[in-house]
RODO-2510 file (C-alpha; in nm, 4 decimals, decimal comma):
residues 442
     n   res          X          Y          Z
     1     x     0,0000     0,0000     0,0000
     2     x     0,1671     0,3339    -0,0970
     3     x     0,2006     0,6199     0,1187
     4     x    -0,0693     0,8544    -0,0284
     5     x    -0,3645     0,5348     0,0522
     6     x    -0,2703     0,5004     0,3736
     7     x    -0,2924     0,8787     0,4405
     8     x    -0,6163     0,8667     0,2925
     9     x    -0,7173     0,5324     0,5003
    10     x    -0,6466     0,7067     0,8207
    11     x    -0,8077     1,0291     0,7339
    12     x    -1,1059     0,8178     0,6596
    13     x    -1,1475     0,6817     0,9061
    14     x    -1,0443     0,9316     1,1255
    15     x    -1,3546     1,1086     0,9536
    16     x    -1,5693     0,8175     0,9888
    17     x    -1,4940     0,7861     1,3538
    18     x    -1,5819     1,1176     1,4972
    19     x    -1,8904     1,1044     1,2938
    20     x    -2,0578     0,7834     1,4324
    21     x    -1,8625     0,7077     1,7485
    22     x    -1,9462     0,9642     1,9871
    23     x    -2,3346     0,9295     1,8730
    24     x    -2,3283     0,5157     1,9350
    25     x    -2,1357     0,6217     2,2846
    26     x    -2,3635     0,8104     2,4336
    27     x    -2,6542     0,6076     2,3660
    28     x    -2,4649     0,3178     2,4625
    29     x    -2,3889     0,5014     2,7888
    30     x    -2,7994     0,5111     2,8703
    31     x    -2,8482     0,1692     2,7440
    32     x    -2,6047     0,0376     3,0251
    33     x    -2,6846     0,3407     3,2563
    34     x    -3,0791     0,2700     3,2357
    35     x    -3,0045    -0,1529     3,3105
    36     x    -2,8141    -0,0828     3,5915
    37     x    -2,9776     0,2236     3,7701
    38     x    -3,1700    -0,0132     3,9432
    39     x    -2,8816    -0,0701     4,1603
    40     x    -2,8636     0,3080     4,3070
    41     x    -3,2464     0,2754     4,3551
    42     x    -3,2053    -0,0018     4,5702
    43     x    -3,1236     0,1879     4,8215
    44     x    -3,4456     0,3919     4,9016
    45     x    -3,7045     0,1620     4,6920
    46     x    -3,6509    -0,1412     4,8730
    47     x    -3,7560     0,0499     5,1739
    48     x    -4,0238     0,2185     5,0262
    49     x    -4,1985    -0,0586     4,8741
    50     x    -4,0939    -0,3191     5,1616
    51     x    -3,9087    -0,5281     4,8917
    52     x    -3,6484    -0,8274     4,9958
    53     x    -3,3419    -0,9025     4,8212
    54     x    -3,4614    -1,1622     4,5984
    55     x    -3,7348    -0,9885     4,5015
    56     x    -3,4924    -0,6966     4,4077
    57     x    -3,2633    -0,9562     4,2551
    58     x    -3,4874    -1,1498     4,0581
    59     x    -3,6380    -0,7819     3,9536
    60     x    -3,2726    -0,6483     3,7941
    61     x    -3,2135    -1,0182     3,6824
    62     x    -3,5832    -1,0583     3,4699
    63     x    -3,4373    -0,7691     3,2376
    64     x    -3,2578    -1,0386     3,0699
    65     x    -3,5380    -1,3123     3,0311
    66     x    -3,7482    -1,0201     2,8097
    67     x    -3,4096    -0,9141     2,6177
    68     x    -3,3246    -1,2932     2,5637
    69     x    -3,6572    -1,3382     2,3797
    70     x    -3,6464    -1,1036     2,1464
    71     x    -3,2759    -1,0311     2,0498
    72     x    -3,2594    -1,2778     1,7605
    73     x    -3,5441    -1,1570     1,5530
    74     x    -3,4404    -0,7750     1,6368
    75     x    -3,0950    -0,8745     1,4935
    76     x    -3,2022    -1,0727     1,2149
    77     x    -3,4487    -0,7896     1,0882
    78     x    -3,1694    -0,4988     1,1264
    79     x    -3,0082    -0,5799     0,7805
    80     x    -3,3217    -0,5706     0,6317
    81     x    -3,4760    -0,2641     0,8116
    82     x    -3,1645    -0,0843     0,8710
    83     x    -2,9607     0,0134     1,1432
    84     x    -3,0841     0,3512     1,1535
    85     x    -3,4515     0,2752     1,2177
    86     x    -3,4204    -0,0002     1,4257
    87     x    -3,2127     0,1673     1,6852
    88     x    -3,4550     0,4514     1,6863
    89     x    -3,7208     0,2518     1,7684
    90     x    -3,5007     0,0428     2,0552
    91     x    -3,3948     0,3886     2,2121
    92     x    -3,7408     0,5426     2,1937
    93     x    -3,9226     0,2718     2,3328
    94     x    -3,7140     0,1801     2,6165
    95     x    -3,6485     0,5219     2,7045
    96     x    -4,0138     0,5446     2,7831
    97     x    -4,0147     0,2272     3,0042
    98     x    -3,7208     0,3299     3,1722
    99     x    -3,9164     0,6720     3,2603
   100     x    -4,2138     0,4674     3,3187
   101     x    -4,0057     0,2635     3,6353
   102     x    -4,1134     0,5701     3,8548
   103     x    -4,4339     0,4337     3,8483
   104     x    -4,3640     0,1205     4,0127
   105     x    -4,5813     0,0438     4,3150
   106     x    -4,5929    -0,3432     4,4004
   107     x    -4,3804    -0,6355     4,3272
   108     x    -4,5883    -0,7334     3,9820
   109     x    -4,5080    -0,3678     3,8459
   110     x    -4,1513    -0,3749     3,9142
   111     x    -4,1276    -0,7209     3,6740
   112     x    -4,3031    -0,6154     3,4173
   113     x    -4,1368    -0,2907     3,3694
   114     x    -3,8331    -0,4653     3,4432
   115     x    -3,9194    -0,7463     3,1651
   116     x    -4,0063    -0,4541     2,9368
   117     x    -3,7326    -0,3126     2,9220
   118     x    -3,5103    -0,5721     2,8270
   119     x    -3,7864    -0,6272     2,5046
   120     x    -3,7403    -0,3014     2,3911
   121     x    -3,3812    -0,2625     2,4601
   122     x    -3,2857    -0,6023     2,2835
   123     x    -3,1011    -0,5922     1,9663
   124     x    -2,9306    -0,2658     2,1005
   125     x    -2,5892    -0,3835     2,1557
   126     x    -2,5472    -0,6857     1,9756
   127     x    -2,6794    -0,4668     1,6558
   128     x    -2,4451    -0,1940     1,6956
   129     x    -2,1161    -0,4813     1,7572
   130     x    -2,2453    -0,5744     1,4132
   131     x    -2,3281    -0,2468     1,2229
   132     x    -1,9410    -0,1427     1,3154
   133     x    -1,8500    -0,4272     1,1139
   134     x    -2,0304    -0,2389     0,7855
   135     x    -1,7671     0,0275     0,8858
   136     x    -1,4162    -0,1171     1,0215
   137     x    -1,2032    -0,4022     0,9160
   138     x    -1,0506    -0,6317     1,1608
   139     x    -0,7105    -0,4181     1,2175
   140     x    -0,9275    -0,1580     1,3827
   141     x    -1,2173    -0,3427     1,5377
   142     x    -1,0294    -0,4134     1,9520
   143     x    -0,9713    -0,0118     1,9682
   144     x    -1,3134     0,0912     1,8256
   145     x    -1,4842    -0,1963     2,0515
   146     x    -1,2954    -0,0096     2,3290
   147     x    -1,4553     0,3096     2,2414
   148     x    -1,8231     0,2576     2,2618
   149     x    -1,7610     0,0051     2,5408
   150     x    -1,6010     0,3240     2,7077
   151     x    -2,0132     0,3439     2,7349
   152     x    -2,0145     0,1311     3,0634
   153     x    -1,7258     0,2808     3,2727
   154     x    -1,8855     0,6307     3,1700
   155     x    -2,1754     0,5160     3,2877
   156     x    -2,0374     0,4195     3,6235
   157     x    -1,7908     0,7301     3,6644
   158     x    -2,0747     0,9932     3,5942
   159     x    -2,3551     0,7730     3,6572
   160     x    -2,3369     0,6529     4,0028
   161     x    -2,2491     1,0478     4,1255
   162     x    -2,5429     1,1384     3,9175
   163     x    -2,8105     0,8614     4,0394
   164     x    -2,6834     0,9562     4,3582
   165     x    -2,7361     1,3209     4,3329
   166     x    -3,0829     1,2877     4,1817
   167     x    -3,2047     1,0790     4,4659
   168     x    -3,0743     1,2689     4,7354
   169     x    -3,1423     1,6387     4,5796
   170     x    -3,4921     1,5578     4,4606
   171     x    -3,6415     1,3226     4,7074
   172     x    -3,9879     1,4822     4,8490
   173     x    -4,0094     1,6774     4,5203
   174     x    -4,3560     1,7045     4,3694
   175     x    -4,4375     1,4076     4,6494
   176     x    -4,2357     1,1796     4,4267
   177     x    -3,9180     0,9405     4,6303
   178     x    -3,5918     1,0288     4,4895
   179     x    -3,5718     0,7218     4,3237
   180     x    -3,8656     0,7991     4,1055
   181     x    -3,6790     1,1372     4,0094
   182     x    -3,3826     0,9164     3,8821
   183     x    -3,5947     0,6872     3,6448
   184     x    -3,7796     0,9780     3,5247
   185     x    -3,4388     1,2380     3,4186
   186     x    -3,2596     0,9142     3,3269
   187     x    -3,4760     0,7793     3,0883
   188     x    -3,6271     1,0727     2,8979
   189     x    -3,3036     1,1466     2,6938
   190     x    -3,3178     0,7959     2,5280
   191     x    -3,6448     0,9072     2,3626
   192     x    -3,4737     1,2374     2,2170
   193     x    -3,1819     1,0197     2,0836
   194     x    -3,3906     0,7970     1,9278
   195     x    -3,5462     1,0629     1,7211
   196     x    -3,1818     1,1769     1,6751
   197     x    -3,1134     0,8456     1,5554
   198     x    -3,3087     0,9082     1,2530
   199     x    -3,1495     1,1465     1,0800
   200     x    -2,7721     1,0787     1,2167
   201     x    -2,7044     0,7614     1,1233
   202     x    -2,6701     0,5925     0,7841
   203     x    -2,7516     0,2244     0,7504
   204     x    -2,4162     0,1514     0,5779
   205     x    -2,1292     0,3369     0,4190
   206     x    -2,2557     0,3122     0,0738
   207     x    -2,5444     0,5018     0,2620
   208     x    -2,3441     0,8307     0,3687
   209     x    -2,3590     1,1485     0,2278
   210     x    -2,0509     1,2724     0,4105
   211     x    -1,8747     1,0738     0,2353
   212     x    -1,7320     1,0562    -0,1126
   213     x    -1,7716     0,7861    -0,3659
   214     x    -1,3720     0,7080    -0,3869
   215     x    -1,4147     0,6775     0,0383
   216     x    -1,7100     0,4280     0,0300
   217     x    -1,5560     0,2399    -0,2269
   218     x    -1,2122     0,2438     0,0007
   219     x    -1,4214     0,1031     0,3108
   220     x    -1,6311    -0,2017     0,0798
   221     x    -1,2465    -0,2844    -0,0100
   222     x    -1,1479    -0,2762     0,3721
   223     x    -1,4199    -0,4461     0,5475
   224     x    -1,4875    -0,7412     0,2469
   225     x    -1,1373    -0,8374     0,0996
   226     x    -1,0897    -1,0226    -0,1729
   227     x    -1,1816    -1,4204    -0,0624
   228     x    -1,4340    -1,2931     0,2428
   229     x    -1,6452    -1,6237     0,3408
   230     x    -2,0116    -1,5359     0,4410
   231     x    -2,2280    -1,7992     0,6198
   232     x    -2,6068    -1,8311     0,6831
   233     x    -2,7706    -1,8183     1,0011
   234     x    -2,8629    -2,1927     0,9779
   235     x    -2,4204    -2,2789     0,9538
   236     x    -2,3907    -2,0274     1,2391
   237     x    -2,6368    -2,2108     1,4728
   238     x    -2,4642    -2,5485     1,4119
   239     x    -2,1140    -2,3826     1,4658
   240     x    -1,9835    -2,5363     1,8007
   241     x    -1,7329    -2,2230     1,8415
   242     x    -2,0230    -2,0032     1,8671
   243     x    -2,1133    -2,1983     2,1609
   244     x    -1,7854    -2,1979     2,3393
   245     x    -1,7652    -1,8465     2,2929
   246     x    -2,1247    -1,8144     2,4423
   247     x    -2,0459    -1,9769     2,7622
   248     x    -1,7404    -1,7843     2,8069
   249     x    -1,9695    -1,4516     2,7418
   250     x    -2,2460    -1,6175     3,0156
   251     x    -1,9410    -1,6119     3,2980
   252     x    -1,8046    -1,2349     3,1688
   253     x    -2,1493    -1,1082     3,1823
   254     x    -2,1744    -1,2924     3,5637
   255     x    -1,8726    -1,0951     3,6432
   256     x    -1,9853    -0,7782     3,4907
   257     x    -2,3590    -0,7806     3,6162
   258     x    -2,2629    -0,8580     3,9499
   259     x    -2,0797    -0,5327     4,0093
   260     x    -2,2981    -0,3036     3,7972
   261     x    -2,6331    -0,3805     4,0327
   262     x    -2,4893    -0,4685     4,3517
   263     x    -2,1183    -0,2299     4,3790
   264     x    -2,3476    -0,0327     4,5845
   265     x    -2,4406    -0,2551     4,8151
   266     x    -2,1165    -0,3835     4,8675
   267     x    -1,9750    -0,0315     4,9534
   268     x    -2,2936    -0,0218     5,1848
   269     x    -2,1820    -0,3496     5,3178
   270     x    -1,8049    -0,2157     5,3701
   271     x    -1,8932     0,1083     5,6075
   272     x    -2,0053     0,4148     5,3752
   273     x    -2,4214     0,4755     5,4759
   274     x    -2,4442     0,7842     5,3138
   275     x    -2,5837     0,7797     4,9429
   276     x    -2,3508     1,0615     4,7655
   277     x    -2,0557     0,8832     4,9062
   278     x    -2,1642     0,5959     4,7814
   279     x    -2,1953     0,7240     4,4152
   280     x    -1,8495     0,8701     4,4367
   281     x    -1,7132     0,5413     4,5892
   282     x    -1,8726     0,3723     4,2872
   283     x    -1,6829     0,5939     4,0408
   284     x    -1,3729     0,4891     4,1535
   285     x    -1,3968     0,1174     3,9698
   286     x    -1,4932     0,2306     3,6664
   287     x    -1,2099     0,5067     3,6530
   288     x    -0,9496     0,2456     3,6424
   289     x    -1,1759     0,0144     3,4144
   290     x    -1,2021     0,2877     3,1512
   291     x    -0,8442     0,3658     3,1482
   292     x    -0,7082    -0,0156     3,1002
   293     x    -0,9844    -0,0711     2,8460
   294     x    -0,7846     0,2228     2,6364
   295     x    -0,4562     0,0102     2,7059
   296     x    -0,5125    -0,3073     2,6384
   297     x    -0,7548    -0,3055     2,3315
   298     x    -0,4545    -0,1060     2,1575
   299     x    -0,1803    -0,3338     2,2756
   300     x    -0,4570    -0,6526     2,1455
   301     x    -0,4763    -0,4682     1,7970
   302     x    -0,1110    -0,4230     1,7789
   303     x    -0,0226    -0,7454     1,8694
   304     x    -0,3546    -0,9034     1,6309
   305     x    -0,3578    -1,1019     1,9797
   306     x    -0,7087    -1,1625     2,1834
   307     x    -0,7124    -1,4666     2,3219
   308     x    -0,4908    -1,4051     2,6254
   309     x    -0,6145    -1,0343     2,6458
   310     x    -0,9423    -1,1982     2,7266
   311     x    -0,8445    -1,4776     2,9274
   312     x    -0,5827    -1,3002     3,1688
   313     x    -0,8153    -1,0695     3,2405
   314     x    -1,1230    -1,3038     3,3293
   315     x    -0,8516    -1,4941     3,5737
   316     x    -0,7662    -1,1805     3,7237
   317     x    -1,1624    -1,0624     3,7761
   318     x    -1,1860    -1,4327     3,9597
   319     x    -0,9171    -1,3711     4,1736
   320     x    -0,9566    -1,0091     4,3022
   321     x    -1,3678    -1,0365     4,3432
   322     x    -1,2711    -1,3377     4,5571
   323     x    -1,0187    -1,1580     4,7245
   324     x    -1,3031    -0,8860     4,8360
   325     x    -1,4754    -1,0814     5,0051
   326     x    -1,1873    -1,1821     5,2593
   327     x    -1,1039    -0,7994     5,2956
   328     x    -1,5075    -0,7246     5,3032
   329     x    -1,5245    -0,4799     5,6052
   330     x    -1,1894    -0,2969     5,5250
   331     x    -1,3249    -0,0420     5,2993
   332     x    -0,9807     0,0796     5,1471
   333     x    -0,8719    -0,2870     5,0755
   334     x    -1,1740    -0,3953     4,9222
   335     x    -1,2145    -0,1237     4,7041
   336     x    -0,8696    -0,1967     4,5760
   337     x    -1,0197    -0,5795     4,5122
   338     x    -1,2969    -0,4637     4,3653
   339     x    -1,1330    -0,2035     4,1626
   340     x    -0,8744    -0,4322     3,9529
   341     x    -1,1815    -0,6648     3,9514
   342     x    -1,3683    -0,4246     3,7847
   343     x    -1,0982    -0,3171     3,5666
   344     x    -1,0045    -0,6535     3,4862
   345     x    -1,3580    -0,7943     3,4000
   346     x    -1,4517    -0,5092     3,1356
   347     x    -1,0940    -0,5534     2,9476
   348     x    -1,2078    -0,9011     2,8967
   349     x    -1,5568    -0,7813     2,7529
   350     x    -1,4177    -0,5164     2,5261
   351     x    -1,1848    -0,7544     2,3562
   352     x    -1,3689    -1,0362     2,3526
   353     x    -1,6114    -0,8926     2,1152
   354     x    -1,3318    -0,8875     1,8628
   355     x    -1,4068    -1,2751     1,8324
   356     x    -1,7552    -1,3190     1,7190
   357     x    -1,6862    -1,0648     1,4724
   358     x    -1,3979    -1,2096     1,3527
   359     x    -1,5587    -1,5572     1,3191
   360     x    -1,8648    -1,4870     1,1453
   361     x    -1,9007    -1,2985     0,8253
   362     x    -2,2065    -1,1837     0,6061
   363     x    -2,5457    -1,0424     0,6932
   364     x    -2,6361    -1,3742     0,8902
   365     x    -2,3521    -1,2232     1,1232
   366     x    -2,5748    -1,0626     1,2967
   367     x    -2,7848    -1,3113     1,4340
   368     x    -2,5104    -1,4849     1,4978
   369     x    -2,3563    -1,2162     1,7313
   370     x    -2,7143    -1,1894     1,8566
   371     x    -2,6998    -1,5953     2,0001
   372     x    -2,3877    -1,5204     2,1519
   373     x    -2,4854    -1,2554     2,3376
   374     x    -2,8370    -1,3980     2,4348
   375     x    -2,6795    -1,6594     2,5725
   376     x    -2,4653    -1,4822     2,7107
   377     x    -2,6738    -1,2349     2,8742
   378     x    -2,8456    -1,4978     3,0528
   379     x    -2,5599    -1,4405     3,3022
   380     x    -2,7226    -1,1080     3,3446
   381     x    -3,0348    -1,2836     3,4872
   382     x    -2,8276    -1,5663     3,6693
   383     x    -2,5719    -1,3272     3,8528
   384     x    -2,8293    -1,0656     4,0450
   385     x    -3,0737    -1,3443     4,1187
   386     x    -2,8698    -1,5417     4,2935
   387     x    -2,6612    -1,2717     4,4690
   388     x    -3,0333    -1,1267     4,5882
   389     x    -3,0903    -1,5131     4,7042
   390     x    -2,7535    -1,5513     4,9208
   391     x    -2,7575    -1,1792     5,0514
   392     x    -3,1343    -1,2855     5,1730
   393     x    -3,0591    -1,6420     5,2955
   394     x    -2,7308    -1,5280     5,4501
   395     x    -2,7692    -1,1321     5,5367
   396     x    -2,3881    -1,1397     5,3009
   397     x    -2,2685    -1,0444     4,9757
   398     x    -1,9891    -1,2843     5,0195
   399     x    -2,1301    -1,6114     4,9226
   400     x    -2,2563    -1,4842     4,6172
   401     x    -1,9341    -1,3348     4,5099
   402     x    -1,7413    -1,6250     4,5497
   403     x    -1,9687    -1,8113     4,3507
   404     x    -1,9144    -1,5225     4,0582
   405     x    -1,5424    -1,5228     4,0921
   406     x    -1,5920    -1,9205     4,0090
   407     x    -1,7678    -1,8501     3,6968
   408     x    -1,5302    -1,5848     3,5628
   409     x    -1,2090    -1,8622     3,6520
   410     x    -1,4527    -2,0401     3,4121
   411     x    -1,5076    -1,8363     3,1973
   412     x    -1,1022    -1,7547     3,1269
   413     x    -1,0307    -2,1726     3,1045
   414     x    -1,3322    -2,1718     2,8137
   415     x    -1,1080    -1,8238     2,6751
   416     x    -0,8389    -2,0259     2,6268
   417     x    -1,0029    -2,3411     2,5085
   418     x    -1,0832    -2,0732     2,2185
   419     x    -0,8042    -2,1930     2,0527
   420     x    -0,9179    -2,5822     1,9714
   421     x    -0,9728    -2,6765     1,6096
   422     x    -1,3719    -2,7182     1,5423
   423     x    -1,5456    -2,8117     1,2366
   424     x    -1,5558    -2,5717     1,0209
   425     x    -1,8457    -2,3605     0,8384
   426     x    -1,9172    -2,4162     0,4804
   427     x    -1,8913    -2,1073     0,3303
   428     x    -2,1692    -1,9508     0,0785
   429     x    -2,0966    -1,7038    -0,1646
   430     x    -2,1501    -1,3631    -0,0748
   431     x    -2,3279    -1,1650    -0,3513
   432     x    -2,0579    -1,0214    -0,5866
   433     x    -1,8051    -1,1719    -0,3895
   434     x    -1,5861    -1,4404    -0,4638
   435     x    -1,5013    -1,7872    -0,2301
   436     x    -1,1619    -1,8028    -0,3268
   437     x    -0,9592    -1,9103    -0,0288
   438     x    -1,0512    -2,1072     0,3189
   439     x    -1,1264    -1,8342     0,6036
   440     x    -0,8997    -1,8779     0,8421
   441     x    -0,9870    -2,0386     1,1938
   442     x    -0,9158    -1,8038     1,5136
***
């Protein structure tokens, strides 16, 4: 490649970049700030509605059932109604059942807003892992991953100080609970982005005004090279690599869910009572989290490396979550713990979403990133519930973590069990592309 293409390669996609990045980021940052919220509200709902811990548990974990259900068909109909639409409609309607959670009086309401909004917000992320493969090649795809899963750690930096400050600033308000005031302000913007969505983003590059014919044709060359092996849904399904990298996603997701709805609990748990702190102290994880994310998603792409950069990283989540448990009442040491655990867990997310999309190629991609992760995100429903189950059976987080930290050392052995030969797809042609070399296994 000569000097004057790659200029033009980096300006591209420098250009392409700031144009749909910051957009998917900040919705991305309401789709994991709207799941997780619940957690913050926890601590003046539960009171207010007389809820127990498995109720609450089984209430942040039913999210998952709803989103389960319906993320195949969402992803499977996004190449053929476009990205742009179907995100609209995601962020519009769960932004309204978000806003709708300040209505929750009684046990019933609280699961089926709670089921809700996993309906309405499934597809989201899953569709937009896929939709940035219409835009980057493979060279690019651990760094970008690392951008909009920046979404998360945002979420907890500015999040958890802003849930915090909602509840305690607007409790009594209009006779509405804090926690009422943080569904309501938290969920309204997803509507307004949704509408955004609209207009903002095209469904793929050939799609883009803003850029120039010799651009979109230097992106189609990028993303589909010469040989490119596309598969159909039906191949993907029987694919036993999908599969293994499903069950390692379940145990990440374990990890990951655990902290996002109970890290304030466990703070609670450690000494800190009042709410603000607890917001700030809840900051601190993702700080670190956000930061090695960066780091290691560059070093993966550099090195075209990511099994290790997800397995490591799982091992280390295991070991530090179990470690806070031992150093549970010392608040500075188990904030360290939970810290690299924190850290640790979302490195392994970032990259690991470099795999799927590696794997799988063609339209039928997407529904095959959407099993992975629907699978996967059953962790999502396993994790809280039975963390609400031990913390009501034993009056302790503890139990439950160490069960976590189990699933995320599984979850790094089944990382690097990644690596074992499988049988391998049999490749359909692509339309106007050629089949003229065997894809290569991961």
């Amino acid at each position: 490649m000569n000097k004057n293409k790659i200029e033009l390669k980096a300006a591209l996609y420098k250009k392409i970049s700031w144009r749909l990045l910051p957009f998917l980021l900040i919705c991305y940052i309401f789709a994991y700030l709207d799941r997780v919220n619940i957690g913050f509200a926890k601590l003046q709902m539960q009171s207010d509605l007389g809820f127990s811990d498995a109720v609450y548990g089984l209430g942040a974990g039913i999210f998952f059932i709803g989103y389960a259900l319906f993320e195949i068909p969402s992803n499977l109909l996004l190449p053929k109604i476009g990205a742009r639409k179907t995100f609209s409609r995601i962020l519009i309607l769960w932004g309204l059942t978000s806003a709708c959670m300040f209505l929750v009086k009684s046990e019933t309401s609280f699961y089926i807003l709670r089921f809700l909004l996993g309906v309405f917000e499934a597809g989201f992320a899953p569709g937009m892992i896929f939709y940035l493969t219409y835009w980057y090649g493979q060279d690019r795809m651990a760094r970008v991953m690392a951008t909009v899963m920046l979404a998360a750690p945002l979420a907890g930096i500015f999040g958890g100080p802003l849930s915090a400050w909602i509840m305690s600033s607007f409790h009594a308000t209009a006779s509405m609970a804090g926690w009422q005031w943080m569904f309501l302000v938290e969920g309204v913007p997803c509507v307004l982005l949704g509408i955004m969505a609209l207009w903002f983003l095209p469904d793929r590059p050939s799609d883009a005004k803003w850029l120039t014919l010799e651009e979109q044709q230097l992106v189609t060359e990028d993303i589909a090279p010469a040989g490119a092996q596309h598969h159909s849904f039906r191949q993907i399904a029987k694919d036993p690599r999908v599969y293994l990298m499903a069950a390692a996603y379940f145990c990440l997701i374990c990890g990951i869910y655990t902290l996002g709805f109970w890290l304030p609990t466990i703070i609670r748990e450690a000494g800190v009572t009042d709410i603000l702190q607890i917001g700030l102290y809840s900051a601190i994880p993702y700080i670190l989290a956000a930061i090695a994310m960066q780091v290691f998603s560059r070093r993966s792409d550099r090195l075209n490396e990511r099994r290790w950069h997800t397995a490591v990283p799982a091992l280390l989540a295991a070991l530090f979550l179990a470690a806070s448990t031992i150093f549970s009442t010392q608040l500075v040491i188990s904030m360290v713990c939970l810290t690299i655990a924190t850290a640790a867990v979302w490195v392994a997310y970032t990259i690991f979403w470099t795999l799927p999309s590696q794997h799988l190629k063609g339209d039928s991609a997407a529904g095959g990133i959407a099993l992975i992760n629907t699978i996967g995100l059953m962790g999502g429903f396993f994790s809280p519930t039975i963390m609400g189950y031990a913390k009501t059976l034993t009056g302790s987080t503890q139990a439950g973590l160490l069960v976590m930290a189990a699933l995320l050392l599984l979850g790094s052995i089944l990382l690097v069990a990644n690596r074992l030969p499988v049988r391998k797809l049999n490749p359909i042609p692509a339309h106007g592309i050629k089949t003229t070399r065997k894809e290569k296994v991961l």
